[in-house]
C-alpha positions in Angstrom: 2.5 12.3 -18.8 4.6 8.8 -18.9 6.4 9.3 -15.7 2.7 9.3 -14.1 1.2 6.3 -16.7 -1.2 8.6 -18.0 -2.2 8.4 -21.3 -5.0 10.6 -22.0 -6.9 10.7 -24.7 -10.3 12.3 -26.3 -12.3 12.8 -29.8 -11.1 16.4 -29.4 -8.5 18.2 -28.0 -11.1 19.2 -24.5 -11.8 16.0 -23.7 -8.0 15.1 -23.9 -7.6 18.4 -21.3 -10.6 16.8 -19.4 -9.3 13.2 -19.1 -5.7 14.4 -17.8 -7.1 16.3 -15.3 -9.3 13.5 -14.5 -6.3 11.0 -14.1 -4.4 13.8 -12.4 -7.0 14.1 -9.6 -7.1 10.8 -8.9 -3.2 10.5 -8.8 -3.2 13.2 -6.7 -6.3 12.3 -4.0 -4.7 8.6 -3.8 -1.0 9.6 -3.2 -0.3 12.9 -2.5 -3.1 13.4 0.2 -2.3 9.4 1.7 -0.3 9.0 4.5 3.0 8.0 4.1 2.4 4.7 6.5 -0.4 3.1 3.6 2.1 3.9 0.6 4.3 1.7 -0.9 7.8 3.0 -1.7 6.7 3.4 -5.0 3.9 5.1 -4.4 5.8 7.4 -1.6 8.5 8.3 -4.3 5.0 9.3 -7.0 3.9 11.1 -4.2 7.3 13.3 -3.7 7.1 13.4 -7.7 3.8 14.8 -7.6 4.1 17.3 -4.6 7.2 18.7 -6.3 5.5 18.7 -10.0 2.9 21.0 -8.9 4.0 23.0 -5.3 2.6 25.7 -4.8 4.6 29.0 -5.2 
């Protein structure tokens, strides 16, 4: 996922699936549930990125 700077990668095909999530969850608990006021512009805009990526329906 380039627009996030994730690269994941594994020795199979799980652990590629396991380290994506991984880096997802982190995106995700660092700027999606941060309060506007403590996020950079940036980091607001990878927020609204994130929030619209995977909304819930």
């Amino acid at each position: 996922m380039p627009q996030f700077g994730i690269i994941a990668t594994g020795a199979t095909k799980e652990e590629a699936i396991e380290a994506l999530q991984d880096d997802l969850a982190w995106l995700w608990l660092e700027h999606a549930c941060a309060p506007d006021d403590q996020l950079s512009e940036d980091a607001r805009s990878l927020k609204r990125e994130l929030k619209e990526l995977f909304k819930e329906e």
